[in-house]
N, C-alpha and C positions, 0 to 999 in steps of 0.2 A: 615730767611725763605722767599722763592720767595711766590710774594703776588700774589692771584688768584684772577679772574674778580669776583664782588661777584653775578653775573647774572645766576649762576649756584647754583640750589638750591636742585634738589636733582640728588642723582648719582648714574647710572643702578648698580656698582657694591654695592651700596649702597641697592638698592632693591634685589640683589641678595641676599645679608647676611641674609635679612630679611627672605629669603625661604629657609634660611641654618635652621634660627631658628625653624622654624615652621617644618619642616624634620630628624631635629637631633633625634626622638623618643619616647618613652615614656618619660624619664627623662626630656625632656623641656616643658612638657604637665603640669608640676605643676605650684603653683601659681605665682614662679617668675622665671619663665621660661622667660619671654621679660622685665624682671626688670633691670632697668641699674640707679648705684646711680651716681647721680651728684656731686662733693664732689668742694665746692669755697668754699673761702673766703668771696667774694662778692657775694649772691645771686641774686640783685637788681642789677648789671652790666649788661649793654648792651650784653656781650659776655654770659652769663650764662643764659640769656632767649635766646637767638638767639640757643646757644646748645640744650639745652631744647626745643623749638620748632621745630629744625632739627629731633631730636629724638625723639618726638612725631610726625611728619607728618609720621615717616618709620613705624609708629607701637609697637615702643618702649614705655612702661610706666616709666617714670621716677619719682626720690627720690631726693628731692636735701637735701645735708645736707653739716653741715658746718666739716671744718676737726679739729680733735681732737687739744684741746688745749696744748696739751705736745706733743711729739714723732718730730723724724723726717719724712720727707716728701719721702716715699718711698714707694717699694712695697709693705712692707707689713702692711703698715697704711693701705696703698688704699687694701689690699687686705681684712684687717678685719673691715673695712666702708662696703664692699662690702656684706663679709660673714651675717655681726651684721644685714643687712635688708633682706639677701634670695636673693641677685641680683646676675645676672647672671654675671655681670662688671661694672668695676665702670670709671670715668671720673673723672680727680680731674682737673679742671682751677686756672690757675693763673693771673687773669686779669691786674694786673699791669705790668708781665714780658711776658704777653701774651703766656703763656707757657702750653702745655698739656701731662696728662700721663694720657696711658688707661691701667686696668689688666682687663684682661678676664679668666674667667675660663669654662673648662668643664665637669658636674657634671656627666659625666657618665665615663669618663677615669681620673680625678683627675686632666687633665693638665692645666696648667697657662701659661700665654702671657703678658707680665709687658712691653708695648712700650712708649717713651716717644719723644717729638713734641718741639722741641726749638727754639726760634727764634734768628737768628745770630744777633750778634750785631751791631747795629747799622740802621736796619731795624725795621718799626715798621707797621706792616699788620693792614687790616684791621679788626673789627670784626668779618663779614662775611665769610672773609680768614680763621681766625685761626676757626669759625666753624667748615666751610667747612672741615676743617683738621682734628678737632678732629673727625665727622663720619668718614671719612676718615682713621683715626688710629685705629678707634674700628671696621670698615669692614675689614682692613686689619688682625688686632689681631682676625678678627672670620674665618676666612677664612684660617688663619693658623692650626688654632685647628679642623678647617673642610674645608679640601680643595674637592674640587670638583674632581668628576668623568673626567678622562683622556675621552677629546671627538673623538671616531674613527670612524669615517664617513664610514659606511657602505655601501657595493656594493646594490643596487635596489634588493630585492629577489622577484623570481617571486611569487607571490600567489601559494601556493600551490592549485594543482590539485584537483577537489570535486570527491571524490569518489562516484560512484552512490551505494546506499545502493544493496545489494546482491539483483539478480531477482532471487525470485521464478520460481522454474520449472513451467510452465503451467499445469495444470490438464492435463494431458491426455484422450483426449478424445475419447469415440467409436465408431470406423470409422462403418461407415452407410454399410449395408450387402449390397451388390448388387447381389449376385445371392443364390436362396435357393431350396431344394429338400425337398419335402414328400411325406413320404409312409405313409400307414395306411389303417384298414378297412372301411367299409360303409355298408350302407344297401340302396336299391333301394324301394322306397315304392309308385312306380307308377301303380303298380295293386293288384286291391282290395286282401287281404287275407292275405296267408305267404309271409315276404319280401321275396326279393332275398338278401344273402349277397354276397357282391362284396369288391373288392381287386384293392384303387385308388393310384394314385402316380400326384404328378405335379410338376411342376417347375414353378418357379417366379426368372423373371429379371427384375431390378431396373431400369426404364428409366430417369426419370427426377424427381426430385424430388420426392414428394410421390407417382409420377405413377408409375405402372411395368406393365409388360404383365403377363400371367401367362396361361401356356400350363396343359390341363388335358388329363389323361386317364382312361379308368375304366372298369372292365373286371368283370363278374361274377366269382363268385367262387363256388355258391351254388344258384338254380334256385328256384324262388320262385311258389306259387301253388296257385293255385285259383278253386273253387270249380264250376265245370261248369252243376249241377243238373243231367241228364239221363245223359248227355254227360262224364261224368268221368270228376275227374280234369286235371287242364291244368294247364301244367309249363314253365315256361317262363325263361328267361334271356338275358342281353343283353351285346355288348361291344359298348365303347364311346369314342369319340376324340374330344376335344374341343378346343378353345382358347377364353382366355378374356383379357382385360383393368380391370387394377385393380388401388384404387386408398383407402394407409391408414390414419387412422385420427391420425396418431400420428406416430412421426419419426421412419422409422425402426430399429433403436436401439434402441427403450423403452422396459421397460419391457413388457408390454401388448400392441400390436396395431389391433385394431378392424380396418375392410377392409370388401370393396362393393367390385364390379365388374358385368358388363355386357360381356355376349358373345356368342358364335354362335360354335357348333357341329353337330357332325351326329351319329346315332344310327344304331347299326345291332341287330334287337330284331330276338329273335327265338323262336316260341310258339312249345310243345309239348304235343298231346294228349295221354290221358293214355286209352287205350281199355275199354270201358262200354258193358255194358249192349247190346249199339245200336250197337257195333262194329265198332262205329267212330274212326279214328283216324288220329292224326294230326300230322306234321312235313315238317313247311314253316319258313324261316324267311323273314328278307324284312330291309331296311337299309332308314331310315327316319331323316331328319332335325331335330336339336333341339336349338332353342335359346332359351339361360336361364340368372337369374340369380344367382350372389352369393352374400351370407352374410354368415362373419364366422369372426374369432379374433386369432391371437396367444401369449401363456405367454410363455417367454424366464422366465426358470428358472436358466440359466445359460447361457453365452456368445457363442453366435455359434449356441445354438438349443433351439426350441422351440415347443412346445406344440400345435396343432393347433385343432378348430373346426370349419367344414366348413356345409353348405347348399347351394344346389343349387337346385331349381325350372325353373322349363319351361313349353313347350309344345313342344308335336311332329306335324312335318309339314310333309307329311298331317297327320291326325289322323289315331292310328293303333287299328283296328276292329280284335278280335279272334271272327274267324266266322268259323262253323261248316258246312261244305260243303259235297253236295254229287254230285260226278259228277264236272261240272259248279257253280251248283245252290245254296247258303247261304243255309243253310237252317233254320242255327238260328246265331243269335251276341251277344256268351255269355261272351265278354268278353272286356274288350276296356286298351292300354295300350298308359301313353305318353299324356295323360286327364286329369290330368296334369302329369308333368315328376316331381320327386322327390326324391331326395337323400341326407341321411348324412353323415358323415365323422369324425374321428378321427385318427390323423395322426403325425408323428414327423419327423421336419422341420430340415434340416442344413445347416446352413447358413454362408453363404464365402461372404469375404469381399477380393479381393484383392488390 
């Protein structure tokens, strides 16, 4: 047997066995899963601790025991030294012929590995040689019964691609009206007595943000009465065109948005006397300024239309006098319209968004 440096103490394939053992499964998890017997003649020789210490630095617990006083020196001495203590293999030394035989077994498929280590004649190694040899025969007899995985070097795969989790649709949201029409009645209740009721419409365009503009009109439908004492009563009515700056306190697509506005109109009032007593009788009108303003709110109970109530307050520029004349001359002022200017509203809105 060629004699090795003994500067070499332990050997990678040597450490590999050990991750064979510890890998093999459940069945090397028992208690003599890393049990390997020692089996000399000579315990106390030089080469049977040096064995012994090789195979305890790997990890291995060892048995040393002596070999049977009858039988021949074979495999299945060493294999029932091996069985009699639970050992996973056994190592029998021959220190005088410097000679080794390893069995290994594997307790989960039944197989056996019986390799044996001679020294030619005439050569006589050293002890750290024929150590060296015996791991050596017992990594090779474990490595047969577990050979390693064929290593195939694998192309770089690219990381797979992160799928971004599914985007939710965005709520859909609802688009802001920008242009809206109502109709609806009112009532005028700018002189004293019976209102007049009248018949408004307006329109609202969306300027910037919550401002809009918002165009009125507003036409009597029924004239109201005022009681003028000798003079008989007096009925009035009037038509109105206005525009204002509006401005709402909450998005025009809410459901409720309450809304100011300031703005500036004209009036065509028409007073009429009803014949008395005196034989007065009247039928003038006259067409007078009106800046007003507004407060009112509309509830959308559904998408597109909404519900509105509106007020608008002013005054008439100049003030409008019902004054009973004869000739030229007043002769009495029983009546005053536009003192303040006042009117309500309820009306239904529909509203486009394009």
């Amino acid at each position: 047997m060629q004699v090795r440096p003994p500067t070499v103490r332990f050997s990678p394939w040597a450490v590999l066995t050990v991750g064979i053992l510890f890998c093999a499964g459940d069945a090397w998890s028992r208690v003599g899963a890393t049990l390997v017997a020692l089996v000399t003649t000579d315990p106390s020789a030089e080469l049977s601790h040096r064995v012994e210490e090789q195979l305890e630095a790997l990890g291995f617990d060892v048995v040393v025991l002596n070999p049977p006083a009858t039988g021949a020196a074979g495999p299945a001495s060493l294999e029932q030294a091996a069985r009699n203590v639970g050992a996973i293999a056994a190592v029998r030394l021959v220190p005088m012929a410097q000679s080794v035989q390893v069995w290994t077994a594997d307790p989960v498929t039944g197989q056996t590995v019986f390799r044996e280590l001679v020294t030619p004649s005439g050569q006589k190694p050293s002890d750290a040689s024929v150590a060296l040899g015996a791991v050596e025969l017992l990594r090779a007899s474990l490595l047969e019964l577990h050979p390693p995985e064929p290593f195939h070097p694998k192309e770089r795969e690219a990381p797979p691609l992160a799928c971004p989790p599914p985007a939710s649709a965005p709520e859909e949201r609802a688009k802001e009206p920008q242009l809206g029409v109502a109709v609806g009645p009112g009532l005028d209740l700018g002189l004293a007595g019976q209102p007049a009721a009248s018949l408004q419409m307006a329109v609202w365009l969306r300027l910037s943000g919550r401002f809009g503009a918002r165009a009125i009109a507003l036409a009597s439908v029924s004239s109201g009465r005022v009681a003028a004492a000798q003079y008989g009563d007096i009925a009035f009515s009037e038509q109105l065109y206005g525009g204002e700056l509006t401005y709402d306190f909450t998005e025009a697509s809410s459901a409720f948005v309450p809304v100011v506005g300031l703005g500036i109109g004209a009036a065509n009032v028409t007073v009429r006397g009803l014949a008395a007593a005196s034989g007065v009788n009247l039928d003038e009108s006259t067409w007078v300024g009106l800046p007003f303003g507004h407060v009112g709110g509309g509830w959308a109970p559904t998408r597109g239309l909404r519900l509105r109530g509106d007020l608008l307050g002013g005054a008439s520029v100049p003030a409008t006098t019902v004054c009973v004349r004869q000739g030229s001359q007043c002769l009495d002022e029983v009546a005053h319209w536009g003192q303040p200017f006042v009117t309500v509203s309820l009306a239904l809105e529909v509203l486009l968004a394009p």
